[in-house]
ROKEMI-625010 format. One record per residue (C-alpha): residue in one letter; x, y, z; residue number from 0. Coordinates in pm, 1 decimal, decimal comma, always signed. Last residue first. Layout:
REM ROKEMI-625010
 drennu       px       py       pz gupa
      a        X        Y        Z  NUM
...
END
This chain:
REM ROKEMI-625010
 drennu       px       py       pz gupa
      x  +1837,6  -4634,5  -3780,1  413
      x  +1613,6  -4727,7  -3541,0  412
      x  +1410,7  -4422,9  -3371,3  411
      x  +1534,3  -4287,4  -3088,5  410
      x  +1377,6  -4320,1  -2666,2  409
      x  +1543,9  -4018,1  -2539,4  408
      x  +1923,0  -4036,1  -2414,9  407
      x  +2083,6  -4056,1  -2094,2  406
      x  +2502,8  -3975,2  -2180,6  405
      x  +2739,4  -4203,5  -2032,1  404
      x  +3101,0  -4077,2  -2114,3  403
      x  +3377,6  -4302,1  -1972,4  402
      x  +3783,6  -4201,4  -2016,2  401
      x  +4068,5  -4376,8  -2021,1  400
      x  +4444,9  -4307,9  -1949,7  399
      x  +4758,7  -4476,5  -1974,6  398
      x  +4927,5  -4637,4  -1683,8  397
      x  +5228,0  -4485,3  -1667,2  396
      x  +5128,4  -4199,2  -1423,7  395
      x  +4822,1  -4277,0  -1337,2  394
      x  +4470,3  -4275,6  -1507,9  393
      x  +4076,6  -4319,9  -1465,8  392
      x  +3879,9  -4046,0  -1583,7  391
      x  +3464,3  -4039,2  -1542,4  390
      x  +3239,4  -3790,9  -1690,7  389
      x  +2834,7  -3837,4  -1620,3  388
      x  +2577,5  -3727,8  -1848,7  387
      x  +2308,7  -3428,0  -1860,7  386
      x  +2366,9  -3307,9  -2242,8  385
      x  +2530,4  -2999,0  -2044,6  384
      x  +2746,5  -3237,1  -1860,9  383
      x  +2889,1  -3411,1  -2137,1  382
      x  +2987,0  -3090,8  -2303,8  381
      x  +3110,4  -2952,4  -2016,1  380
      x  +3347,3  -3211,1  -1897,7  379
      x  +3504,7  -3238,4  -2247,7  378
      x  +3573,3  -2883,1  -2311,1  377
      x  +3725,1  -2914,4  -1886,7  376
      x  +3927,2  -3219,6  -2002,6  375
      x  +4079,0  -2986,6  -2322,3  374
      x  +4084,3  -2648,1  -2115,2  373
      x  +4314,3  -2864,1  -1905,6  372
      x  +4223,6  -2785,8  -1548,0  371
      x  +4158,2  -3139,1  -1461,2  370
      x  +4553,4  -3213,6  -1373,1  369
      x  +4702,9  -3313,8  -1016,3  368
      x  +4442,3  -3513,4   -878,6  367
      x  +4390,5  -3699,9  -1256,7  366
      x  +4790,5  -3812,6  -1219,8  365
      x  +4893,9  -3844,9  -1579,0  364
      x  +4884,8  -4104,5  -1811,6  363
      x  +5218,0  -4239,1  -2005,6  362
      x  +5045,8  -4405,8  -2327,4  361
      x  +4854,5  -4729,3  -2330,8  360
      x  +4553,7  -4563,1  -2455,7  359
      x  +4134,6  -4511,6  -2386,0  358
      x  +3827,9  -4412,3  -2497,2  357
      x  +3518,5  -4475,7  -2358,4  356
      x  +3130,3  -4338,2  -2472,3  355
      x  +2847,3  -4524,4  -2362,5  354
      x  +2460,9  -4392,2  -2438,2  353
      x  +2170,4  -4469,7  -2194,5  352
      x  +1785,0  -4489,2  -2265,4  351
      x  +1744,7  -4755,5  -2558,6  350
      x  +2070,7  -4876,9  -2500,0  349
      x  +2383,4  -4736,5  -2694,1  348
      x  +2757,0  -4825,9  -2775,5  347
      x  +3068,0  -4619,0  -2859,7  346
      x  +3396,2  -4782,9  -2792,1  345
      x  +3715,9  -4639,1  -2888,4  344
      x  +4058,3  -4814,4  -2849,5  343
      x  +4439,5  -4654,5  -2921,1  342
      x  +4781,6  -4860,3  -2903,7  341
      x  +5123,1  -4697,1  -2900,8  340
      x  +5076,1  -4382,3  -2712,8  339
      x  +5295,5  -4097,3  -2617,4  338
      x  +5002,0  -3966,6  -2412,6  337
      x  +5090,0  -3591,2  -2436,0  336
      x  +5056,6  -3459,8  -2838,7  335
      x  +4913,8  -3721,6  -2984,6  334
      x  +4650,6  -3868,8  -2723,4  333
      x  +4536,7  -3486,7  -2635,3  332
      x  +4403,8  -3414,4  -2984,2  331
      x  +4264,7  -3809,9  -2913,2  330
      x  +4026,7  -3689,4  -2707,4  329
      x  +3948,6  -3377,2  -2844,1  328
      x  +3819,4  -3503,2  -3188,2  327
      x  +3685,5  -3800,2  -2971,0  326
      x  +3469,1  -3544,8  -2750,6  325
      x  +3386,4  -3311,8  -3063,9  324
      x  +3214,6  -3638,9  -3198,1  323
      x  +3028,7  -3703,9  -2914,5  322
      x  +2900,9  -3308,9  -2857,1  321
      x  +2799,8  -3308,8  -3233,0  320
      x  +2605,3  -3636,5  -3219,2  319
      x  +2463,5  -3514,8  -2917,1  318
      x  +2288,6  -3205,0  -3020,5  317
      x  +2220,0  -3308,5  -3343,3  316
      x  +2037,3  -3568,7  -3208,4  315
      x  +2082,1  -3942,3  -3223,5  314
      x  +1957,9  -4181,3  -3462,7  313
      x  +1947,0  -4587,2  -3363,0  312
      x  +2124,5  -4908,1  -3335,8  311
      x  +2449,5  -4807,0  -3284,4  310
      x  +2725,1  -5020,6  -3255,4  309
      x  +3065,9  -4844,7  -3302,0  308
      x  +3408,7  -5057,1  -3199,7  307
      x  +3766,5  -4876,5  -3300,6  306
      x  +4117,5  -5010,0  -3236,7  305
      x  +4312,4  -4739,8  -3314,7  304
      x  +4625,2  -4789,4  -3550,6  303
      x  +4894,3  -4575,2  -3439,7  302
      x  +5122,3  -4412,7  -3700,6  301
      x  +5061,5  -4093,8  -3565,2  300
      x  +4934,0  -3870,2  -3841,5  299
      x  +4826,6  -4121,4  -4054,8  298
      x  +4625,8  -4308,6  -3765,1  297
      x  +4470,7  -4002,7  -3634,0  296
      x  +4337,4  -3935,3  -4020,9  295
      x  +4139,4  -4253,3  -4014,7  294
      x  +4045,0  -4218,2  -3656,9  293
      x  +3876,5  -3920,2  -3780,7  292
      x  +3735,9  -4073,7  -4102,9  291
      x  +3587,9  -4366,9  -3898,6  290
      x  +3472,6  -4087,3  -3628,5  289
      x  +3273,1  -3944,5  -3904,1  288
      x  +3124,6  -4246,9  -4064,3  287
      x  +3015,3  -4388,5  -3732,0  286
      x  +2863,3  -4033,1  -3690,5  285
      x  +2658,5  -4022,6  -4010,5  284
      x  +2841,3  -3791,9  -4276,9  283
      x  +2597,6  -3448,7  -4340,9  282
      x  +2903,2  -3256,1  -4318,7  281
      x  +3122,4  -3414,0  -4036,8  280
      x  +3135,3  -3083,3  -3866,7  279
      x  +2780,6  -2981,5  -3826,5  278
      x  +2696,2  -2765,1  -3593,6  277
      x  +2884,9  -2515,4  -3808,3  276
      x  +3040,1  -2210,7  -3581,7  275
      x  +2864,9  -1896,9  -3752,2  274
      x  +3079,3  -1661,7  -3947,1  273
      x  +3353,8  -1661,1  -3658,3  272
      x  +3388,4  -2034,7  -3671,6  271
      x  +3316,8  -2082,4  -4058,9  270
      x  +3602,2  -1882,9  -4109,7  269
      x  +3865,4  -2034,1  -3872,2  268
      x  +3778,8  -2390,2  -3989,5  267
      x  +3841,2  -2291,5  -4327,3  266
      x  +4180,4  -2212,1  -4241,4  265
      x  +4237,2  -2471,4  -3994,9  264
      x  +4139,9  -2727,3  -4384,0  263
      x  +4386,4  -2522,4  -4575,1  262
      x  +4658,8  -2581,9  -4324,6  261
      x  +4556,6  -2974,8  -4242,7  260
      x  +4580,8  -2982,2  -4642,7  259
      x  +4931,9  -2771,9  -4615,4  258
      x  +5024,4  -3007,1  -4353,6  257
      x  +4951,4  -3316,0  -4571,9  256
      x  +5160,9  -3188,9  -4830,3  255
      x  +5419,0  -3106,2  -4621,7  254
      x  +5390,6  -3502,2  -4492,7  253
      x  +5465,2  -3565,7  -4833,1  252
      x  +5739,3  -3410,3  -4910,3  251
      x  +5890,1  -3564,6  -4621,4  250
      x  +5846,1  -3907,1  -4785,0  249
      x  +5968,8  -3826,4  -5123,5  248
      x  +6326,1  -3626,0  -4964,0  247
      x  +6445,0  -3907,3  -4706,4  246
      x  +6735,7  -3858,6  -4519,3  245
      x  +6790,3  -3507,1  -4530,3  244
      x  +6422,2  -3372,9  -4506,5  243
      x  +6304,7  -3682,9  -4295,2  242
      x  +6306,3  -3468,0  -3917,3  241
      x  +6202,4  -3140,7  -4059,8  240
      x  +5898,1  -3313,3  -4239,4  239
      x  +5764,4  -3535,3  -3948,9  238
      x  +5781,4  -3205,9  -3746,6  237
      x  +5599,0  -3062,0  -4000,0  236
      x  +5348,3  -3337,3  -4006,8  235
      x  +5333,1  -3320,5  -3637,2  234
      x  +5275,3  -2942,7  -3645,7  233
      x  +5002,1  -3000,4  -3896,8  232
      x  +4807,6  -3229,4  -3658,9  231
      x  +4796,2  -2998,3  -3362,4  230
      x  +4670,2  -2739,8  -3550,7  229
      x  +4387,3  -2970,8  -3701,9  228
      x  +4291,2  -3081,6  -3371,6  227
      x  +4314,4  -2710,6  -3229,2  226
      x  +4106,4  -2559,3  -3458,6  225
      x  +3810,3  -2822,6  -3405,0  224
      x  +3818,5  -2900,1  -3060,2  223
      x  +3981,9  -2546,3  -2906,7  222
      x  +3796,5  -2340,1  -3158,9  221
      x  +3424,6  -2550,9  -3093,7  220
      x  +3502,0  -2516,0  -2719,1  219
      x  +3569,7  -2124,7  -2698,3  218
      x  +3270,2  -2072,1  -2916,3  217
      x  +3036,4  -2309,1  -2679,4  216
      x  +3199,4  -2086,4  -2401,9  215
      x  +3117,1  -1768,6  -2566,2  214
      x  +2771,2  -1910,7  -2639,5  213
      x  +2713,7  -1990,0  -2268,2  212
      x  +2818,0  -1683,5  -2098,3  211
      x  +2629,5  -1510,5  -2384,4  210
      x  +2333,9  -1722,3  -2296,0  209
      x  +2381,7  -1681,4  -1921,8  208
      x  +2332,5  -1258,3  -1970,3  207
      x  +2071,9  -1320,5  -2154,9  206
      x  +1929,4  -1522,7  -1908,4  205
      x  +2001,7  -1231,8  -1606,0  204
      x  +1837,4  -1005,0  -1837,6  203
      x  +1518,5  -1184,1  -1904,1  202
      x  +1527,8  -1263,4  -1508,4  201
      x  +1519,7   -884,2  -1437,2  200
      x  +1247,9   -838,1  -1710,7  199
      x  +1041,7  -1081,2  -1554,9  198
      x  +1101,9   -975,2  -1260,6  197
      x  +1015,0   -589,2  -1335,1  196
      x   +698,7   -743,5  -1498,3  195
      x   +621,5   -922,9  -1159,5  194
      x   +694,7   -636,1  -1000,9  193
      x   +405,3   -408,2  -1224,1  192
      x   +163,8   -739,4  -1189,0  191
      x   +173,8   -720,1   -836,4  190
      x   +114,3   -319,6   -837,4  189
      x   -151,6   -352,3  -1078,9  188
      x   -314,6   -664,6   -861,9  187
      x   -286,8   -432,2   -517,8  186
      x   -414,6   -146,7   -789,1  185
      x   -726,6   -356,1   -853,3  184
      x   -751,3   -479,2   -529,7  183
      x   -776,2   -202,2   -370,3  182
      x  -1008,3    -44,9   -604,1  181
      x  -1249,8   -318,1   -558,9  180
      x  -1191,0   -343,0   -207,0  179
      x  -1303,3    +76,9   -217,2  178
      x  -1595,3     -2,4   -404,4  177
      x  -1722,8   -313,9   -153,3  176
      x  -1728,7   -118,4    +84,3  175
      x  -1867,2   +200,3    -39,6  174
      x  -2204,5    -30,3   -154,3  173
      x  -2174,7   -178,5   +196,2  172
      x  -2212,6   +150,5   +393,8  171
      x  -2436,3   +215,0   +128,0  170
      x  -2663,6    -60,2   +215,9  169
      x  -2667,0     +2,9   +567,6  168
      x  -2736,6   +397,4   +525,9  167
      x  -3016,8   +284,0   +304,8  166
      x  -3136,8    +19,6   +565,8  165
      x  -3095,5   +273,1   +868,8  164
      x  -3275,9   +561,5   +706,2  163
      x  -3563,9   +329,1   +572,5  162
      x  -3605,9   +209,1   +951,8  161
      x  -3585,1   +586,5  +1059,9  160
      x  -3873,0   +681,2   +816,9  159
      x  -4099,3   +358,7   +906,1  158
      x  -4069,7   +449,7  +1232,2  157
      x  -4172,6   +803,2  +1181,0  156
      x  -4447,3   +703,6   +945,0  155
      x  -4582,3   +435,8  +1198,3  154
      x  -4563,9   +750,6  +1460,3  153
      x  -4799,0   +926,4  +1269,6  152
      x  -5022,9   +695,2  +1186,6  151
      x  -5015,2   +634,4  +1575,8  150
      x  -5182,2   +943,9  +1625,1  149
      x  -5035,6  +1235,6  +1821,2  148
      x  -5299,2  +1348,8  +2095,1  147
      x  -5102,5  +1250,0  +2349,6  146
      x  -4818,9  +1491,0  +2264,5  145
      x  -4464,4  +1334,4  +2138,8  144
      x  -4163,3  +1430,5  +2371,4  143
      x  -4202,0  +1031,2  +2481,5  142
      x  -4193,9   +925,2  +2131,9  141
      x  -3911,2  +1195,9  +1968,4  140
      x  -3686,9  +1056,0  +2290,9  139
      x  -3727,5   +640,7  +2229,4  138
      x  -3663,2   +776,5  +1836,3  137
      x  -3367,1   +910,3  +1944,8  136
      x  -3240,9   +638,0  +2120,0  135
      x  -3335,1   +412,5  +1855,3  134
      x  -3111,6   +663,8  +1561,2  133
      x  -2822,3   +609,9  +1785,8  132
      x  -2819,3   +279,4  +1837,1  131
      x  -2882,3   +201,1  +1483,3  130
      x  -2586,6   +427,1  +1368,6  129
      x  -2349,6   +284,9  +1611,0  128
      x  -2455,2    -52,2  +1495,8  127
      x  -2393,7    +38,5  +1118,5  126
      x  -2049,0   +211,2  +1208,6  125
      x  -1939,9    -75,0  +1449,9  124
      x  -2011,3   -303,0  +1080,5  123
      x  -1810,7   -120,6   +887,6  122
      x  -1512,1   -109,2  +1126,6  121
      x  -1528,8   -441,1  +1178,7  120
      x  -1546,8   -504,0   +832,0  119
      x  -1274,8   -297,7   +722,5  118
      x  -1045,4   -499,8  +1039,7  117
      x  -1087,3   -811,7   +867,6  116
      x  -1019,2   -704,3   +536,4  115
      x   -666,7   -559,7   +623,8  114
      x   -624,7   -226,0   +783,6  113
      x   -560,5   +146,0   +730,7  112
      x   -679,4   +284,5   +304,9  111
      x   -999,6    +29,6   +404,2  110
      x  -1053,4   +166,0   +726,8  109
      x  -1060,1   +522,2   +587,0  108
      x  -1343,0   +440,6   +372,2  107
      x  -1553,2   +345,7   +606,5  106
      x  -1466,4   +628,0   +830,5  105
      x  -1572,4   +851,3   +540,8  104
      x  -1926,4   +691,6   +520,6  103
      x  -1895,9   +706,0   +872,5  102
      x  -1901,9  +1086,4   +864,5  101
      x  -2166,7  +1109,2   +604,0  100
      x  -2459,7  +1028,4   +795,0   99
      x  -2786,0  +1068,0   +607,6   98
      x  -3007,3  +1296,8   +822,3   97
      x  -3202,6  +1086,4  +1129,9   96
      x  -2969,9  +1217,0  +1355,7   95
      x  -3042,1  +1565,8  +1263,4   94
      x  -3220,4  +1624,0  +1597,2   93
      x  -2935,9  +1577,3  +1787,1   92
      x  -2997,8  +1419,8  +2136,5   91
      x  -2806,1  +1116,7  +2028,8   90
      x  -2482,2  +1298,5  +1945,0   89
      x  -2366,6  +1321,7  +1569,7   88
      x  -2062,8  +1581,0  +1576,0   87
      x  -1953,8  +1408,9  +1937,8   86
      x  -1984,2  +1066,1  +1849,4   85
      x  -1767,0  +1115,8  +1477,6   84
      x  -1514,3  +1248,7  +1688,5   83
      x  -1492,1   +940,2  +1898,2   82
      x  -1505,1   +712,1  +1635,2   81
      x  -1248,9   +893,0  +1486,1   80
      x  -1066,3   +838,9  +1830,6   79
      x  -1106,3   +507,0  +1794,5   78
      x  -1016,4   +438,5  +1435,9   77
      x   -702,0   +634,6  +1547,2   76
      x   -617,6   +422,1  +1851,4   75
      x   -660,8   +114,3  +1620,4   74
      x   -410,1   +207,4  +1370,2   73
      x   -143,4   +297,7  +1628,6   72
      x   -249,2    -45,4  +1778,2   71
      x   -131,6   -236,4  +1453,2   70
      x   +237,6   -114,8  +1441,6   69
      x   +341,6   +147,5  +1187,0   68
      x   +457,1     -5,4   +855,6   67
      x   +110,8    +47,8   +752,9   66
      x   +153,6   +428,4   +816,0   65
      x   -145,6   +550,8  +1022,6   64
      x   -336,2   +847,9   +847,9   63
      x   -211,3  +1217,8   +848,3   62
      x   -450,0  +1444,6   +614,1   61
      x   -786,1  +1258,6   +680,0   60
      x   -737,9  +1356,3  +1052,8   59
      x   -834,7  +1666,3   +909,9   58
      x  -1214,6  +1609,2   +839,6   57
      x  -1253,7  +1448,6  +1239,0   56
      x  -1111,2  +1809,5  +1316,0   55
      x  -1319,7  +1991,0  +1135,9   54
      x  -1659,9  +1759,7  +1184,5   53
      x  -1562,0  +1767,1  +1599,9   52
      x  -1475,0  +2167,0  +1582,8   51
      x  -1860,9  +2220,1  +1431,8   50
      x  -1970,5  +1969,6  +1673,6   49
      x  -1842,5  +2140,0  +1977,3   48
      x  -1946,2  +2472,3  +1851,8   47
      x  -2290,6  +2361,6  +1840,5   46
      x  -2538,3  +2548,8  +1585,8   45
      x  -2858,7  +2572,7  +1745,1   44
      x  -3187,7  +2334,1  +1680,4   43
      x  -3485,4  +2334,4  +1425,7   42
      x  -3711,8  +2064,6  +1490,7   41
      x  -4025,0  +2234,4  +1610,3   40
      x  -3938,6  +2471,7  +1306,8   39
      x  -3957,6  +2300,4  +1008,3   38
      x  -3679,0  +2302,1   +771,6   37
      x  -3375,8  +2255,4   +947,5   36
      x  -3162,8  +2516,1   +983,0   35
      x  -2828,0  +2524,2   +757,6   34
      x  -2481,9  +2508,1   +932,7   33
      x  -2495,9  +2103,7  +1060,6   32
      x  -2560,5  +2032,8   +713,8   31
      x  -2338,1  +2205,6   +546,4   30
      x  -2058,6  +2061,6   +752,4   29
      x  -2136,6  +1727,3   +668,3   28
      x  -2164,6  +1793,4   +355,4   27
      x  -1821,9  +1909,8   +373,0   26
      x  -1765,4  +1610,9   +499,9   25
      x  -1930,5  +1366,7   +260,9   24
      x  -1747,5  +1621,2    -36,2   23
      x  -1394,8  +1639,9   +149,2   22
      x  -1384,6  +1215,9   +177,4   21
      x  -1574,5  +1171,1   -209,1   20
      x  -1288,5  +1384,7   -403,6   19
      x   -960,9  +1183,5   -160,5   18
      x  -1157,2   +825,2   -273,4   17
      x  -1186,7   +997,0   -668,8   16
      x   -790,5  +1063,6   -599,8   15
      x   -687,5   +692,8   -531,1   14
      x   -348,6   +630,7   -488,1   13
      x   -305,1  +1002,1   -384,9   12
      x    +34,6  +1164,7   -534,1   11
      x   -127,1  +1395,7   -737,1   10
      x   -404,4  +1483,8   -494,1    9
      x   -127,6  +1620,6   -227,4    8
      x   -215,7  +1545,0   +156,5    7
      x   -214,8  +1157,7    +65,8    6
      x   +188,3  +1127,5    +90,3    5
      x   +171,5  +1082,5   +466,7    4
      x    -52,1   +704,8   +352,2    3
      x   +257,9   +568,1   +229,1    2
      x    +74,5   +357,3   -110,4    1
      x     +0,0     +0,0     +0,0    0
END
């Protein structure tokens, strides 16, 4: 709710048509108490005391209970209007039976202070307080009456103050249920204003993670794909340098091979910072793909891998691309640190969990000492973002092998 101290200015009142009906009903109010009443027997003087009571009950109105305030600073005011409202409408008045606009206003008041429960107390106290009022006046009109005073008479009396009390019930009820209304719609405006301000907080915050994200898929895709082929034209230079002397044909060719592993960085480079292909085998299924890789391992190492494939079904994009990036990587980091001589991937699939291992003879590495490798940690991520489970097992001298099990959707047979 609005801070109630910032209802003295109209601009900055949560509900101005509530601030328009408060100084009408009291002005009214006011009015009322100025002008005589129409016929004489019931005309009656002007009281000071109530004049003051309307006046200062009217600019209370200014200065209502902040909701952060506790709950008995709101009930000490309610009670004091109350009190205020007692004075300006005593029983003895003759305008009792008038329409009474000051707990109209304390009606609404309630609603700007407390919580449902304590708007109907208040709403109901002002009904009661009414009725009690308007019966001891009528107890006072009936023994003032003359004898002579018919009982037609009094019927229409009755039947007056009972139509008094029923409309003033009713409205007290109609102004209820308004200023709820109102309530709640700005309660629901204000609700829907933060949730729009979360939204727009949490659109943010994922933008923010998807550029997190891409530059780390981009960071990845270069290491796997730019670094393989890197990797594999300085071993056919080395190859080169080391045969130039001795054996002219054969180092010849390994130059050609590193200007093909050249050309084919090169076009890796573009089609990274055009728009990183999701598709490096180029339309090739993925036994077909890792065939060729392990092909092109084995030429540039002189190790033949030992290489078993069963799959029964089609994969997604999505993890055909992660797998394949995973044995690009895998053996990137065979040839240059393992120092391998023998080479074994397995790639197998149920229909709801996928196996990946790879593994070599070569000199391992202590796994405590060394997962910081932006080669593991490429790997790592990409089997953790398709939801699967990572798993090295080496030591020094031991070679090295790794597990991927990826959970995979129910896939249609190949």
């Amino acid at each position: 709710m609005t801070d109630p101290r910032r209802f003295t200015s109209l601009r900055n009142h949560p509900f101005p048509i509530l601030l328009y009906l408060e100084w009408v009903l009291v002005g009214a109010a006011l009015l009322f108490e100025l002008l005589p009443l129409p016929f004489p027997r019931m005309r009656s003087t002007v009281s000071v005391i109530r004049l003051l009571s309307i006046m200062g009950f009217g600019l209370m109105g200014l200065r209502l209970p902040l909701p952060t305030q506790r709950r008995r600073s709101a009930v000490l005011y309610t009670m004091l209007e109350f009190a205020l409202v007692l004075l300006a409408t005593p029983a003895g008045n003759r305008r009792v039976l008038m329409f009474p606009f000051l707990y109209v206003v304390l009606v609404v008041r309630s609603c700007l202070i407390f919580r449902m429960s304590g708007r109907l107390v208040v709403t109901v106290a002002s009904f009661f307080t009414f009725l009690g009022l308007v019966n001891v006046r009528l107890i006072q009109i009936e023994l003032q009456m003359p004898e002579g005073v018919g009982d037609r008479f009094k019927s229409l009396l009755f039947g007056l103050a009972f139509n008094s009390t029923l409309l003033f019930g009713l409205a007290l009820l109609f102004v209820l249920l308004l200023v709820n209304a109102l309530m709640s719609e700005r309660e629901s405006r204000e609700k829907l204003a933060a949730a729009n301000e979360q939204l727009r907080d949490y659109a943010l915050r994922v933008e923010t993670l998807a550029m997190e994200q891409e530059r780390s898929r981009i960071a990845r895709d270069i290491h796997d794909s730019l670094g393989h082929a890197l990797t594999a034209l300085n071993l056919q230079l080395e190859g080169a340098l080391r045969l130039w002397q001795t054996n002219t044909s054969q180092a010849l060719e390994f130059l050609k091979q590193a200007k093909r592993l050249g050309s084919m960085a090169l076009q890796e480079v573009r089609e990274s910072v055009s728009a990183m292909r999701t598709d490096p085998w180029q339309g090739r299924m993925l036994d077909e793909a890792i065939a060729l890789l392990l092909s092109d391992f084995q030429q540039l190492t002189h190790i033949h891998p030992t290489c078993d494939i069963q799959l029964h079904q089609t994969l997604s994009s999505d993890v055909n691309t992660s797998l394949y990036r995973i044995v690009q990587e895998a053996l990137t980091n065979i040839a240059k640190h393992a120092n391998a001589t023998q080479v074994t991937v397995g790639l197998h699939a149920t229909e709801t969990t996928l196996y990946l291992t790879i593994q070599d003879n070569g000199s391992g590495f202590e796994v405590t000492q060394n997962q910081s490798g932006f080669g593991l940690q490429s790997m790592r991520e990409r089997t953790l973002a398709l939801g699967g489970r990572f798993d090295i097992l080496s030591r020094s001298g031991e070679g090295c092998r790794l597990s991927i099990t990826l959970p995979v959707s129910p896939l249609e047979p190949s």
